[in-house]
C-alpha positions, -999 to 999 in steps of 0.1 A, spaced: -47 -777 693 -26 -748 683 -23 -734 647 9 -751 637 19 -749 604 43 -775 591 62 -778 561 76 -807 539 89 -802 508 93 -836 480 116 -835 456 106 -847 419 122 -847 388 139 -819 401 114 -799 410 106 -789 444 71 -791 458 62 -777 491 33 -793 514 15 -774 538 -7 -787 564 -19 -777 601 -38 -790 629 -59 -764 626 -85 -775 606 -108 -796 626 -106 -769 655 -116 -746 630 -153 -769 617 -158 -773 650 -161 -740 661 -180 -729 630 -204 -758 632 -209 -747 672 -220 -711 661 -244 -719 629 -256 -755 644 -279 -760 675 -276 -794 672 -239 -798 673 -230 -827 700 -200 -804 716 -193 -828 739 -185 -856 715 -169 -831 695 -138 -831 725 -132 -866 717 -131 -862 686 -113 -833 683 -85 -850 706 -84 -881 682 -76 -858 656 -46 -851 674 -32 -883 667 -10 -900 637 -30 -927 629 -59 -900 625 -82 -902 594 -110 -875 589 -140 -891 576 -168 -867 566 -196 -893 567 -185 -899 605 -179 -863 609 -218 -859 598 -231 -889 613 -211 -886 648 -215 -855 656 -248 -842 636 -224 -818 615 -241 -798 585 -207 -780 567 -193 -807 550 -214 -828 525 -206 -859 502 -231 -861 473 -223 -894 449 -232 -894 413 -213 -893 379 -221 -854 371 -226 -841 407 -208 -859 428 -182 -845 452 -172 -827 483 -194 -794 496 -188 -772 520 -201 -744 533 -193 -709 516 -173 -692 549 -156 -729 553 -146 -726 520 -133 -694 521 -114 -694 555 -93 -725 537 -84 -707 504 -77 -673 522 -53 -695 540 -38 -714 513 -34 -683 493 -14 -667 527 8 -699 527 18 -696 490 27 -658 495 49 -660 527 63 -693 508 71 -669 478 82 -638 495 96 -651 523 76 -634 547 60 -648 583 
């Protein structure tokens, strides 16, 4: 999996709104999850890491966890609390990210 970044843009009410994604995402919580977890199962991680690959692909974070003994991603349920965690250095690698995609979107840059 390279670190593709493709761009769509939707049209509403005439406004446009770019979308950004990459395949670059599950490469990336693997390899954090193989340096800050021992017990990581790498070798389930290939197959899932080549499913992900695939259009008909949906990440689920409980079988993520449950799968492949993952600890960066947690689902908590609950009315207050509830939600999506991540890890800190997960967290930041995907906002540093987002926050280069919306700069070279605005100037123009690569």
């Amino acid at each position: 999996m390279g670190k593709t970044l493709i761009k769509e843009t939707i049209h509403v009410k005439g406004v446009d709104i770019g979308i950004y994604t990459t395949d670059f995402e599950v490469e990336f919580l693997g390899l954090w999850e193989m340096l800050h977890n021992s017990d990581f199962k790498r070798i389930e991680f290939d197959t899932f890491k080549k499913d992900a690959g695939t259009n008909a692909y949906v990440f689920s974070i409980k079988k993520w966890n449950e799968e492949l003994g993952a600890i960066d991603l947690i689902t908590k349920s609950g009315r207050y609390h509830g939600g999506i965690y991540e890890h800190m250095d997960i967290a930041l690698e995907f906002e540093q990210r987002n926050f280069q995609v919306k700069l070279q979107d605005t100037y123009g840059c690569d």
